[in-house]
KELUM-499615 format. One record per residue (C-alpha): residue in three letters; x negated, y, z. Coordinates in Angstrom, 1 decimal, decimal comma. Example, Ala and Ser with C-alpha at 12.3 -4.5 7.8 and 13.67 -1.06 7.14 Angstrom:
# KELUM-499615
Ala -12,3 -4,5 7,8
Ser -13,7 -1,1 7,1
***
This chain:
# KELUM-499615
Unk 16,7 70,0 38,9
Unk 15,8 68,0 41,9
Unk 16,2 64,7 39,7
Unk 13,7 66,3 37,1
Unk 11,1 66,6 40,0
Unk 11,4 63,5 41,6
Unk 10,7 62,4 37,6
Unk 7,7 64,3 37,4
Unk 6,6 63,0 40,9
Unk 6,8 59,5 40,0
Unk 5,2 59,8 36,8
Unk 2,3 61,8 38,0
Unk 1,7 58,8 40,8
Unk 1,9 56,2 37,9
Unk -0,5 58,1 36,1
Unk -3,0 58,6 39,6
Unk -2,3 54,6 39,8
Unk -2,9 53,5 36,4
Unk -6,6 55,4 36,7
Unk -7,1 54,3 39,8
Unk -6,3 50,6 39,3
Unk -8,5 48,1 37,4
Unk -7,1 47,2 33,8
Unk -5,9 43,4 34,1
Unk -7,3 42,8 30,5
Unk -10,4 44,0 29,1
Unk -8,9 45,1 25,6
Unk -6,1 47,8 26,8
Unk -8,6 49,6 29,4
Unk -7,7 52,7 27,4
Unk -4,1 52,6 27,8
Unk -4,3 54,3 31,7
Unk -4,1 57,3 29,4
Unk -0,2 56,8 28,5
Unk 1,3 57,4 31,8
Unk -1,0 60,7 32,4
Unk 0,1 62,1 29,1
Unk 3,4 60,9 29,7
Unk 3,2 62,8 33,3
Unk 1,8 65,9 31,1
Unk 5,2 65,7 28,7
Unk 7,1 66,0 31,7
Unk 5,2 68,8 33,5
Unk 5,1 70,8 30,0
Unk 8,6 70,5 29,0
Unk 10,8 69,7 32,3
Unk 9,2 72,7 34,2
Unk 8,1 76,3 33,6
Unk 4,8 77,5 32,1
Unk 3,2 78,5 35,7
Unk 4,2 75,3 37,5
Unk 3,4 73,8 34,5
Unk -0,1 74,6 33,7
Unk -0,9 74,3 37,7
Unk 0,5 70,8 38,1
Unk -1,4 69,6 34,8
Unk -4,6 70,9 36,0
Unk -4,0 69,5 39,8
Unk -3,4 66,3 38,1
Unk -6,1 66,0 36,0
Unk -8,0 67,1 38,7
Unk -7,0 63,9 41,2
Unk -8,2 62,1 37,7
Unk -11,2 63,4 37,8
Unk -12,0 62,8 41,8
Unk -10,6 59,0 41,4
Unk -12,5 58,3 38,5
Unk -15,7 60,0 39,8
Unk -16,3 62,3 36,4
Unk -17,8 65,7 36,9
Unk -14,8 68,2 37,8
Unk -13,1 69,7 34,9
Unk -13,4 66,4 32,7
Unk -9,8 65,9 32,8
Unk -8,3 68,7 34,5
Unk -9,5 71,3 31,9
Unk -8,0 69,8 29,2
Unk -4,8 69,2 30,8
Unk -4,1 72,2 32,0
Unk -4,6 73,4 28,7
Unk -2,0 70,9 27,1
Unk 0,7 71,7 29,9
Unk 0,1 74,9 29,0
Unk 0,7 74,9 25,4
Unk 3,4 72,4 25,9
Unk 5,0 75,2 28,6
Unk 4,9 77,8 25,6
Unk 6,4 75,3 23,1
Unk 9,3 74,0 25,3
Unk 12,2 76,4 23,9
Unk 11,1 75,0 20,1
Unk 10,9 71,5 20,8
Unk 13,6 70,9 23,3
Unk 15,9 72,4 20,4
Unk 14,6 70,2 17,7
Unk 16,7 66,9 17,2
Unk 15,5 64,0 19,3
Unk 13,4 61,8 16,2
Unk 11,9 65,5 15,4
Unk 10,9 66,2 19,2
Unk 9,1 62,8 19,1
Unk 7,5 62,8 15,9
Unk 6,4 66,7 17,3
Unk 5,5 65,3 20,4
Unk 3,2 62,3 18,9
Unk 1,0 64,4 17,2
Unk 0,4 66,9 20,0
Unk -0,8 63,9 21,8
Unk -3,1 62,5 19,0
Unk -4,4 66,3 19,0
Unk -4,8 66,2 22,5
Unk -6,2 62,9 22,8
Unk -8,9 63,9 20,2
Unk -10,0 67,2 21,9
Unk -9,7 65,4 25,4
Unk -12,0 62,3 23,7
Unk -14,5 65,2 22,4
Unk -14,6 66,5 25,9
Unk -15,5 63,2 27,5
Unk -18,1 63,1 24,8
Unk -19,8 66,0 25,7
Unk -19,9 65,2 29,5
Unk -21,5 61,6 28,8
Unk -18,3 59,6 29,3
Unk -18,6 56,9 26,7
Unk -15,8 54,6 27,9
Unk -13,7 55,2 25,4
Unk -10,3 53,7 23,9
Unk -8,2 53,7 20,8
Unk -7,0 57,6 20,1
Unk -3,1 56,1 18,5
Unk -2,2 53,9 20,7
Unk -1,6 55,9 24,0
Unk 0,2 58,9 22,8
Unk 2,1 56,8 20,6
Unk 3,2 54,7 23,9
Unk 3,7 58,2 25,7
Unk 6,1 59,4 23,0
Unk 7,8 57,0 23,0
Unk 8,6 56,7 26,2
Unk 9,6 59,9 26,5
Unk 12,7 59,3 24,3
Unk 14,8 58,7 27,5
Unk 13,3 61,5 29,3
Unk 14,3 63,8 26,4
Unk 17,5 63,9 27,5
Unk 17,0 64,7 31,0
Unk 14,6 67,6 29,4
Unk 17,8 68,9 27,6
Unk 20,2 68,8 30,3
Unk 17,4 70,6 32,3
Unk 17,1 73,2 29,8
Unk 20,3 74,3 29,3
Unk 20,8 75,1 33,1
Unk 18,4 77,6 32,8
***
């Protein structure tokens, strides 16, 4: 348990980090998006629903004060995704590892579109390519999957 939350520590600091730092190259600007729904995997599916939504909302609300959006731009829409990832743990933590991924790739795409249609509405028009950062989050969370498992059945 206390391995799971140093995890989620770290991952929610890269993904305050990768906002907060300028992109080294111009074309993969978008890609700060990876680590925070990689951070939002782990929140969803490594803790319960309450911590869950809470941490996903505090997170996107650091997002939102770093990145000087109106409050609620990020933090909104991922308290809403640690949310639903919260209520979906038991299913997709039983599912076999290449189903959990393929699962968890297009929950991202989902929420990458809702959270893109969000920004929209705001007046955020600095906007990157919807596939390429969950893809990069899913797949990085094939390692985690197993600490998610080992977590899970302690309960």
């Amino acid at each position: 348990m206390l391995l799971s939350r140093l995890v989620i520590l770290l991952l929610c600091v890269a993904a305050l980090l990768a906002a907060a730092l300028p992109s080294p190259l111009p074309g993969i600007g978008g890609l700060r998006d990876a680590p925070l729904m990689l951070a939002l995997l782990a929140l969803g599916l490594l803790l319960g629903s309450g911590p869950a939504v809470v941490g996903a909302f505090v997170l996107g609300l650091g997002l939102d004060v770093l990145l000087h959006l109106p409050l609620g731009s990020y933090a909104l829409p991922a308290g809403v995704f640690g949310g639903l990832l919260a209520l979906l743990r038991a299913m997709l933590l039983r599912q076999p590892l290449w189903q959990q991924l393929l699962s968890l790739a297009l929950l991202l795409v989902a929420y990458e579109l809702v959270q893109t249609q969000w920004l929209l509405r705001l007046g955020d028009f600095a906007l990157s390519a919807h596939w390429l950062p969950p893809l990069l989050a899913a797949a990085a969370w094939a390692p985690l999957a197993l600490l998610a498992r080992r977590n899970a059945e302690g309960f």
